[in-house]
C-alpha positions as CSV (number, residue, x, y, z in Angstrom):
1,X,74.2,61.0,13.2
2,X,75.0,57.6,13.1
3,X,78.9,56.9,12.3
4,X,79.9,53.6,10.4
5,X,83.7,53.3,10.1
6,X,84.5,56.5,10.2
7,X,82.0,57.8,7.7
8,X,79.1,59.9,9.2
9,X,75.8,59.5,8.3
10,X,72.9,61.4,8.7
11,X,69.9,59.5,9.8
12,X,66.0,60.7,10.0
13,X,64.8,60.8,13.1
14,X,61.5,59.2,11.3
15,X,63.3,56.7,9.8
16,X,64.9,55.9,13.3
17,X,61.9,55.8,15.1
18,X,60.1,53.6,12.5
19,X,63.5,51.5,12.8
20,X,63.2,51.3,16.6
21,X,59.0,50.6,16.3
22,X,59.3,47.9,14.0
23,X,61.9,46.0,15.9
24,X,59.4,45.1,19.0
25,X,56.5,44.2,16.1
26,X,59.0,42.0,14.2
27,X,60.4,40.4,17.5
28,X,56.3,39.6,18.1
29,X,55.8,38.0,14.6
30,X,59.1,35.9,15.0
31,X,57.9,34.8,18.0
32,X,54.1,33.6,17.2
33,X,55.9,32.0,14.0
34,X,57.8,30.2,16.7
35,X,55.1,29.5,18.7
36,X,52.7,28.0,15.5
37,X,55.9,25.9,14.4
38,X,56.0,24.5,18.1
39,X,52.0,24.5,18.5
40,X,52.1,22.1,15.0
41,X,54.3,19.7,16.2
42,X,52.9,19.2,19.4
43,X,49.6,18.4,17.7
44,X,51.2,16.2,14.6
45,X,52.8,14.3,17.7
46,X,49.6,13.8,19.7
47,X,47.5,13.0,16.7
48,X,50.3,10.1,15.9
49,X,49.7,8.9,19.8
50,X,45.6,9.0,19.0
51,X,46.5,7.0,15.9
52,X,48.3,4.6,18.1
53,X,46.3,4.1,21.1
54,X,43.0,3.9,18.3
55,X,44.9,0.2,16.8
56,X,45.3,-0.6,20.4
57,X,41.7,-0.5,21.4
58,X,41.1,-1.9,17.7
59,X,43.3,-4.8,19.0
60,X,42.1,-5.1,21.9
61,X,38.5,-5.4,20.8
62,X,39.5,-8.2,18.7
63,X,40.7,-10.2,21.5
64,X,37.7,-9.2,23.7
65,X,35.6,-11.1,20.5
66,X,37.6,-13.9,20.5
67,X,37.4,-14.5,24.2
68,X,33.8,-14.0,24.0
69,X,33.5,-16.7,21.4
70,X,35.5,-19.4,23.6
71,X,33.5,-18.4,26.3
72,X,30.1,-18.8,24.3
73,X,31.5,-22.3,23.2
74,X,31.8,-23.4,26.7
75,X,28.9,-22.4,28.3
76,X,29.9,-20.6,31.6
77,X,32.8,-19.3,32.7
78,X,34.9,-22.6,33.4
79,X,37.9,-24.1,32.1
80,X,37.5,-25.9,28.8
């Protein structure tokens, strides 16, 4: 018997337990829904660095050619 401002209730003890068991299995689905949200983040953010650190080495290549081209024009490694 469950009592609610003053007014009693009657309750199933079926329904109660069914209450009681679906609290722990809800709590568990909040939770990995919590988890995927957190998971996806994570990955949009480290897929943003890969982006980033990919126009680096982009970049960086490009100045690798053009060093390679001054250094063709001169011969050796000297000063030009």
């Amino acid at each position: 018997m469950i009592v609610v401002k003053k007014k009693e209730y009657m309750v199933s003890p079926f329904l109660l337990r069914e209450k009681l068991e679906s609290v722990p299995a809800a709590a568990a689905l909040k939770q990995q829904e919590l988890f995927s949200q957190a998971f996806s983040g994570q990955v949009s953010s480290l897929e943003r660095e890969v982006l980033l650190r990919q126009q680096e080495l982009e970049s960086a290549r490009g100045r690798v050619a053009e060093m390679e081209q001054v250094l063709s024009r001169c011969g050796k490694i000297t000063l030009c």
